[in-house]
C-alpha positions as YAML, in Angstrom:
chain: A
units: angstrom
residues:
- id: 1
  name: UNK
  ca: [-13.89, 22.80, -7.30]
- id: 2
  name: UNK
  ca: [-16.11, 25.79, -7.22]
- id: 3
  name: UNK
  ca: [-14.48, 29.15, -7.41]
- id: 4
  name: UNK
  ca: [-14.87, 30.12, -3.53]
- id: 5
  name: UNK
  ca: [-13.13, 27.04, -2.91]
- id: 6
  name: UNK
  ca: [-9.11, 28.11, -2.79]
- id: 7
  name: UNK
  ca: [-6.33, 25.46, -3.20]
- id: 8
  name: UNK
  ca: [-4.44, 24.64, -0.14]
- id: 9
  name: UNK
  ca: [-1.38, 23.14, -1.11]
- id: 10
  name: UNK
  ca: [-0.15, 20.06, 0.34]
- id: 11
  name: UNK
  ca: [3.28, 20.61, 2.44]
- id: 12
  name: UNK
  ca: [5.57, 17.72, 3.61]
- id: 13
  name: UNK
  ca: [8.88, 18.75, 5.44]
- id: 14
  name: UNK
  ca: [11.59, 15.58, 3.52]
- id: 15
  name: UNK
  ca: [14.57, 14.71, 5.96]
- id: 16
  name: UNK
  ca: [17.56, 12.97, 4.53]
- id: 17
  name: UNK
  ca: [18.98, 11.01, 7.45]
- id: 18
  name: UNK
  ca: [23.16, 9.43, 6.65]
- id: 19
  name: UNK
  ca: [22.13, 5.72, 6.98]
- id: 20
  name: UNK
  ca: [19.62, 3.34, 7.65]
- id: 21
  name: UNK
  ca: [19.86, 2.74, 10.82]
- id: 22
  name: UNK
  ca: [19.54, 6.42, 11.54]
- id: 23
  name: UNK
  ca: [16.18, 7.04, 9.40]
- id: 24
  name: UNK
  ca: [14.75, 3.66, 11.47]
- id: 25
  name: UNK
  ca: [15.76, 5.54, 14.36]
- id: 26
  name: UNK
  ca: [14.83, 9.05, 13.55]
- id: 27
  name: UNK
  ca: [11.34, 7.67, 12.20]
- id: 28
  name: UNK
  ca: [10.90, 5.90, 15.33]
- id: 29
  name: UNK
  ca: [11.45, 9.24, 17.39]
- id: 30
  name: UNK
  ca: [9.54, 11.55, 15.32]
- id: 31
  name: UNK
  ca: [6.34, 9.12, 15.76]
- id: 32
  name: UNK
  ca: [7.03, 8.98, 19.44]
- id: 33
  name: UNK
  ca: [7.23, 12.85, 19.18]
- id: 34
  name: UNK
  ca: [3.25, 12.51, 17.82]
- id: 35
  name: UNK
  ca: [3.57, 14.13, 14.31]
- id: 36
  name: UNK
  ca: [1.21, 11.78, 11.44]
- id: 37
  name: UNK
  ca: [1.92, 11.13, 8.35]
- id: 38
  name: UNK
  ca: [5.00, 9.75, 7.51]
- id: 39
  name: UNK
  ca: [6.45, 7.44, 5.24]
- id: 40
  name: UNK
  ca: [10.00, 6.50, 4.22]
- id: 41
  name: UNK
  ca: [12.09, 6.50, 0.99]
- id: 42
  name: UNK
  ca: [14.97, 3.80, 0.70]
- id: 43
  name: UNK
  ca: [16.69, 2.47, -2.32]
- id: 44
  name: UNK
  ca: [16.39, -0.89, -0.64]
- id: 45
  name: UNK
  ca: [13.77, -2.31, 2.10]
- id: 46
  name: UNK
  ca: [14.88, -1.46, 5.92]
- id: 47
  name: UNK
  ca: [14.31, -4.25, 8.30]
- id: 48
  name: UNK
  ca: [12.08, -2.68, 11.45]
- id: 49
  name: UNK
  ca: [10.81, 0.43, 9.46]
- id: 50
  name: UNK
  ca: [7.03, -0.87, 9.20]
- id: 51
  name: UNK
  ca: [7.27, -0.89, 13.14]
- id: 52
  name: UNK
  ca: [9.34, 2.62, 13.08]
- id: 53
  name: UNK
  ca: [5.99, 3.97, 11.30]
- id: 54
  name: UNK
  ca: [3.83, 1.95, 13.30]
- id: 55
  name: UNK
  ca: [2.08, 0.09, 10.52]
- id: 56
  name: UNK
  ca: [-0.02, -3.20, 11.72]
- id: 57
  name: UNK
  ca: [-0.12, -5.88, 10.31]
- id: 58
  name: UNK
  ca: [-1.08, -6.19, 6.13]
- id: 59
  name: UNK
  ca: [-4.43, -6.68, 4.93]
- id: 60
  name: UNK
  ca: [-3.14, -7.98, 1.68]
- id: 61
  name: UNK
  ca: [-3.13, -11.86, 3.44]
- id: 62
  name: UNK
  ca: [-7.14, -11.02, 4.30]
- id: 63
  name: UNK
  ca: [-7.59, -9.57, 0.64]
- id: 64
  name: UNK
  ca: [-6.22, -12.63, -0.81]
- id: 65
  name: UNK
  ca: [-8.07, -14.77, 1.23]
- id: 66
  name: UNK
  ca: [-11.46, -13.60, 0.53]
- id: 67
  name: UNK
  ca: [-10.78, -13.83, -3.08]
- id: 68
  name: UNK
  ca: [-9.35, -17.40, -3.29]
- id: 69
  name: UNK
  ca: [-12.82, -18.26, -1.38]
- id: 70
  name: UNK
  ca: [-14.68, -16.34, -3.83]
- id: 71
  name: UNK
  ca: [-13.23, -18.19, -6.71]
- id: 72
  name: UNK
  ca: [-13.72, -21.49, -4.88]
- id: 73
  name: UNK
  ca: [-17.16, -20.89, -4.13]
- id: 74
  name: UNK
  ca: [-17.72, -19.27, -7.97]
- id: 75
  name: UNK
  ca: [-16.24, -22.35, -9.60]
- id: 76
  name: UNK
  ca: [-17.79, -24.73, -7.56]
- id: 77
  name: UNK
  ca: [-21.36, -22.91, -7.67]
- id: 78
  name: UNK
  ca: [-21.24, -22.54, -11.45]
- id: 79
  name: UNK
  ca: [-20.66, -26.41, -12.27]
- id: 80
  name: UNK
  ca: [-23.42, -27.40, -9.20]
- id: 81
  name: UNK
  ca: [-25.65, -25.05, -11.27]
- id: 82
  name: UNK
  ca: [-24.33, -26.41, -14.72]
- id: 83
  name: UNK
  ca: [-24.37, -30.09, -14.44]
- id: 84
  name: UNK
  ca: [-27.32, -30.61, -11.59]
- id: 85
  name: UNK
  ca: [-29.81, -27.27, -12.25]
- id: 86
  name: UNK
  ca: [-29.38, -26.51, -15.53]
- id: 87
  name: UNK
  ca: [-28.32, -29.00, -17.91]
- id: 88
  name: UNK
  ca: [-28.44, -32.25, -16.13]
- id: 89
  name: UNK
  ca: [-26.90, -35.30, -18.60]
- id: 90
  name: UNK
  ca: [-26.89, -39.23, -16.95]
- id: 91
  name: UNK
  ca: [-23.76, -40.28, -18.93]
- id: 92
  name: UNK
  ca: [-22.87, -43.39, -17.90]
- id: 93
  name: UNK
  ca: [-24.78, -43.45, -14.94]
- id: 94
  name: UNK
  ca: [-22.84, -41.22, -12.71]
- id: 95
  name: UNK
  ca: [-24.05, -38.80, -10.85]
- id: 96
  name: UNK
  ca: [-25.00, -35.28, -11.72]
- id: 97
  name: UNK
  ca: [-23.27, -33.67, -8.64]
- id: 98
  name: UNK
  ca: [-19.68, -35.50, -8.30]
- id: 99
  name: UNK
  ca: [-17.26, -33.79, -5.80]
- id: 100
  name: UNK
  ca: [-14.04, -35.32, -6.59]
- id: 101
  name: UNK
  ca: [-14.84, -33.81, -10.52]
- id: 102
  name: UNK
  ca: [-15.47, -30.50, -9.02]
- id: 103
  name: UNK
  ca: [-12.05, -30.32, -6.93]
- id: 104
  name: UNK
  ca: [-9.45, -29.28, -10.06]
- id: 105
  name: UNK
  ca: [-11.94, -26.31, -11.55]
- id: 106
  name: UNK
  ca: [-12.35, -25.24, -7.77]
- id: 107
  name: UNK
  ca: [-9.32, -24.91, -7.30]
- id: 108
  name: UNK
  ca: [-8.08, -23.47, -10.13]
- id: 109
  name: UNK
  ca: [-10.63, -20.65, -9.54]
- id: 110
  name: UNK
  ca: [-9.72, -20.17, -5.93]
- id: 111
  name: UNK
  ca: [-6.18, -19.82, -7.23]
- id: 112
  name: UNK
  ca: [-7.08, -17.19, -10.02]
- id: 113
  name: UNK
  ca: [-9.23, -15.27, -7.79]
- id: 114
  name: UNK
  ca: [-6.84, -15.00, -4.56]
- id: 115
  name: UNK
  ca: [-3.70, -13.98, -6.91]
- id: 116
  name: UNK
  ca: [-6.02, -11.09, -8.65]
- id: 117
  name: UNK
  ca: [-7.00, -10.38, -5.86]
- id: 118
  name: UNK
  ca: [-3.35, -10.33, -4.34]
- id: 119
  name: UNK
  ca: [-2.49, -7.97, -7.49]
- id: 120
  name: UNK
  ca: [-5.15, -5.26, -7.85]
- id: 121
  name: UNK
  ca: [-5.90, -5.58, -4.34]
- id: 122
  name: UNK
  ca: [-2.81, -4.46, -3.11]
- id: 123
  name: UNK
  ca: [-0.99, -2.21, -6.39]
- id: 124
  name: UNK
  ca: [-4.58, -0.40, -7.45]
- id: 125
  name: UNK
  ca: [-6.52, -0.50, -3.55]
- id: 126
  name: UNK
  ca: [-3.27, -0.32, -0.53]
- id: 127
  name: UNK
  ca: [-0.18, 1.10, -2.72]
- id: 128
  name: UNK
  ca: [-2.81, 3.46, -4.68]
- id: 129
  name: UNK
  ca: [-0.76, 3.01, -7.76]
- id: 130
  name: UNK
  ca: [-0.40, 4.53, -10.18]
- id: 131
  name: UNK
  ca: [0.64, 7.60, -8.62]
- id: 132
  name: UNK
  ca: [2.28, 9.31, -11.66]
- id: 133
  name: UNK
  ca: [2.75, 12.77, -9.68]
- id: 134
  name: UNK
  ca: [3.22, 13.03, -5.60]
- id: 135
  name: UNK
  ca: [4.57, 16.48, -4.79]
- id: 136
  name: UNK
  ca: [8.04, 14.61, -2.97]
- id: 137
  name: UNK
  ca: [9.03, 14.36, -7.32]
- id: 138
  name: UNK
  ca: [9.32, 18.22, -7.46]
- id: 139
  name: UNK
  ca: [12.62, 18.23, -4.66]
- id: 140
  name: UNK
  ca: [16.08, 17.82, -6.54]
- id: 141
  name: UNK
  ca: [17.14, 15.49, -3.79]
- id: 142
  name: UNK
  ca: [14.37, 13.53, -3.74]
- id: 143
  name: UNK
  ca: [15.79, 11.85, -6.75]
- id: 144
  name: UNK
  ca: [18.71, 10.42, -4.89]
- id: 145
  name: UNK
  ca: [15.68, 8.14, -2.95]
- id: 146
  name: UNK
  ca: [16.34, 5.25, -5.37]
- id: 147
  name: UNK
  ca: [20.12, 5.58, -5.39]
- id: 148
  name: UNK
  ca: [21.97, 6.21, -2.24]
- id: 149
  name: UNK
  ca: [20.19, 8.30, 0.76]
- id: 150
  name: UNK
  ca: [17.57, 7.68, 2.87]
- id: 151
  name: UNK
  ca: [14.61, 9.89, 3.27]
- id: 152
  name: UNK
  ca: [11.88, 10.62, 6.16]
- id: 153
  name: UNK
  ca: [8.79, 12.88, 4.57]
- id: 154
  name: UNK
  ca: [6.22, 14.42, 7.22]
- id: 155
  name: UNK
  ca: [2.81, 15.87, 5.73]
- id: 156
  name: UNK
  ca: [2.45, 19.40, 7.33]
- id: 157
  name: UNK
  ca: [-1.13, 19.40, 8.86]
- id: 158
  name: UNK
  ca: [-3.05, 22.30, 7.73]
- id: 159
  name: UNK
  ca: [-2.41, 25.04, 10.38]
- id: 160
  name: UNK
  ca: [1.18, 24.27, 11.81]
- id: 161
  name: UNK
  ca: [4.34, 25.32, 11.20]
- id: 162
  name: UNK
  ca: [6.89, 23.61, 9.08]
- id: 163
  name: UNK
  ca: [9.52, 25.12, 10.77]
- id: 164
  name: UNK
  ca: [8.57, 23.07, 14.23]
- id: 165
  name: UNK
  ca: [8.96, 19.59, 12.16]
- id: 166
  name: UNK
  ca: [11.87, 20.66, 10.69]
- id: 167
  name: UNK
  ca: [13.46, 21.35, 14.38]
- id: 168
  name: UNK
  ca: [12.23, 18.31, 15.35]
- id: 169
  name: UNK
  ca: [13.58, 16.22, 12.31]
- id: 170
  name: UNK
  ca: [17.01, 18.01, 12.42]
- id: 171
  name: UNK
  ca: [16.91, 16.63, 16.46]
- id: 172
  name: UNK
  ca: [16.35, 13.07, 15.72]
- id: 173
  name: UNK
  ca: [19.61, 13.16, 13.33]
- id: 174
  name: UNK
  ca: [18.98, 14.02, 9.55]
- id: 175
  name: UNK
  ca: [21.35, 15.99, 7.88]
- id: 176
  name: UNK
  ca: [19.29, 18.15, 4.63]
- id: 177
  name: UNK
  ca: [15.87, 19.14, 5.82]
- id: 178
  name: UNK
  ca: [13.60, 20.74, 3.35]
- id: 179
  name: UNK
  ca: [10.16, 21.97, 2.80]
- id: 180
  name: UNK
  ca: [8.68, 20.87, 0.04]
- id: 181
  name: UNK
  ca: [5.10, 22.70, -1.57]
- id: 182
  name: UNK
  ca: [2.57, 20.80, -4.00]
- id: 183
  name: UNK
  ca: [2.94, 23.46, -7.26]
- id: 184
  name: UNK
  ca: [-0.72, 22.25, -8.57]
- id: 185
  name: UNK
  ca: [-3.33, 19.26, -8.29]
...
């Protein structure tokens, strides 16, 4: 950051809605009312709240796709390459390139690769973890996420007013609305 360049702290308005049913409802309505960026906080998962947001579907079956057929084509590669190209033995008289003997090491590759993939695909690349700092951490309600409330948070675009979320969220049915600043990056 050069020293022209002045921080612009992040804003989110955080709604705490009285039950589930009314955050899936209120989340629903505030996305109908056109405002981006929001994401929920529940101590437990809320059927219907990925189509509340309007999330499609998850890439995480695509990611682990494409790495279970990058381990099977790895494994089977590397022993084609091992036993015909490189360092080709006749033991017994078999042959160099024997499918059935490649199955179990394909396999077992496809199955390594696809459940990395699964993992660090979807914790490091789609849930951006780890997050050890979002500016939600600084509210003293916020805290209550994991226990017993259910929370709506709205990123403030740069250049409108909190104030006309926070009308909007106390509309749709939550209860405490705050606004909550990012103190430093």
């Amino acid at each position: 950051m050069s020293h022209g360049d002045a921080f612009v702290p992040q804003r989110y308005i955080l709604a705490e809605f009285p039950t589930p049913d009314g955050l899936l409802e209120g989340t629903r309505k505030m996305r109908e009312k056109g405002w981006k960026g929001l994401d929920t906080h529940t101590p437990y998962p809320v059927h219907g709240i990925e189509a509340a947001l309007g999330l499609g579907r998850p890439a995480i079956p695509k990611i682990v796709l494409a790495g279970g057929l990058a381990g099977a084509f790895l494994g089977y590669s590397m022993m084609y390459f091992m036993n015909v190209v490189d360092f080709p033995i006749n033991i017994g008289n078999r042959p160099p390139h024997s499918v059935p003997a490649f199955i179990p090491i394909t396999f077992e590759l496809a199955i390594l690769l696809g459940g990395s993939s699964a993992f660090f695909g979807s914790l490091l690349a789609l849930f951006k973890l780890p997050q050890p700092y979002h500016p939600l951490f600084e509210s003293a309600n916020f805290q209550r996420a994991s226990v017993d409330s259910y929370f709506l948070s709205v990123e403030v675009p740069v250049g409108k007013r909190p104030e006309d979320i926070m009308d909007d969220a106390r509309l749709v049915g939550a209860t405490n609305v705050e606004v909550v600043e990012e103190s430093e990056r």
